[in-house]
N, C-alpha and C positions, 0 to 999 in steps of 0.2 A: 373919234368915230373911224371905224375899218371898215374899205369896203369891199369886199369879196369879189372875184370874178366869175358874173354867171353867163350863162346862155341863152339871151333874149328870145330863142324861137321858142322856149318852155314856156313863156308869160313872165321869168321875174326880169323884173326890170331892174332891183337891185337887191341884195343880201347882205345887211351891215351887220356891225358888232358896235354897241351904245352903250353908256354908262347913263344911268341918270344924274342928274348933277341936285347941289341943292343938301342942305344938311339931315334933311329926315329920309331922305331917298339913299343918300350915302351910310345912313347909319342903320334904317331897313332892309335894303336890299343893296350891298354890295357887290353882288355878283353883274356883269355885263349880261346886256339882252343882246338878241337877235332881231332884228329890223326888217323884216322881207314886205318888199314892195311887186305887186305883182298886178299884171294887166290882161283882163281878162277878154275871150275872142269876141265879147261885145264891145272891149274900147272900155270898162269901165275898172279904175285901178282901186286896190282893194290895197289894205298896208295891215300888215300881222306884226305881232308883237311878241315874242315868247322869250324864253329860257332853256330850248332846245337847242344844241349847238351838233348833236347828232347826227341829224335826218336832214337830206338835202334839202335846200331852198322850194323846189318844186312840190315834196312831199309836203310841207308845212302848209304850203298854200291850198293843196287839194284836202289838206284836214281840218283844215280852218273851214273851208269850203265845204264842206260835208258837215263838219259841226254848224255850222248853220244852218243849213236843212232841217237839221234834227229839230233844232228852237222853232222851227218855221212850222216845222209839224206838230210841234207840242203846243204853239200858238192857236195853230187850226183847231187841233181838237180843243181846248179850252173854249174857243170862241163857238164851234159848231155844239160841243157836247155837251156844254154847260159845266162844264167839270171846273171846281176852283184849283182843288189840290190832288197831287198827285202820292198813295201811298204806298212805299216799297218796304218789303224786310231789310232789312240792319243788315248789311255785310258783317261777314266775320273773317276774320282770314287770321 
């Protein structure tokens, strides 16, 4: 495990580089993750998990954090609208 130097006044508290270990993790997914530990202005620490090695540590946290929102809102509406499933056209690209 590496562990990156960040800038605690952002929220992350740490920025690593992990392997999984374990022979179906090794032979699935070889590539190393990114590990960001981040601590948000209410005290509450939140730990992301990706395969981004791109985007700074803080960006990851703020879109993890926003992806959440989205699920949180698609919860609501499920729950408030009665809605089971949700149906979109088929990307094409």
């Amino acid at each position: 495990m590496y562990s990156a130097k960040v800038d605690k006044a952002t929220g992350v508290v740490c920025d690593q580089s992990v392997a999984l270990n374990g022979f179906k993790a090794a032979k699935d997914d070889p590539e190393h993750l990114r590990r960001v530990r981040f601590k948000d202005p209410m005290g509450k620490t939140l730990i992301f998990l990706t395969n981004n090695t791109a985007l700074s540590a803080p960006v990851i946290a703020q879109l993890y954090k926003n992806r959440w929102q989205v699920e949180l809102f698609f919860k609501w509406i499920k729950q408030h609208l009665r809605i089971k499933k949700f149906w979109a056209p088929a990307r094409t690209q």
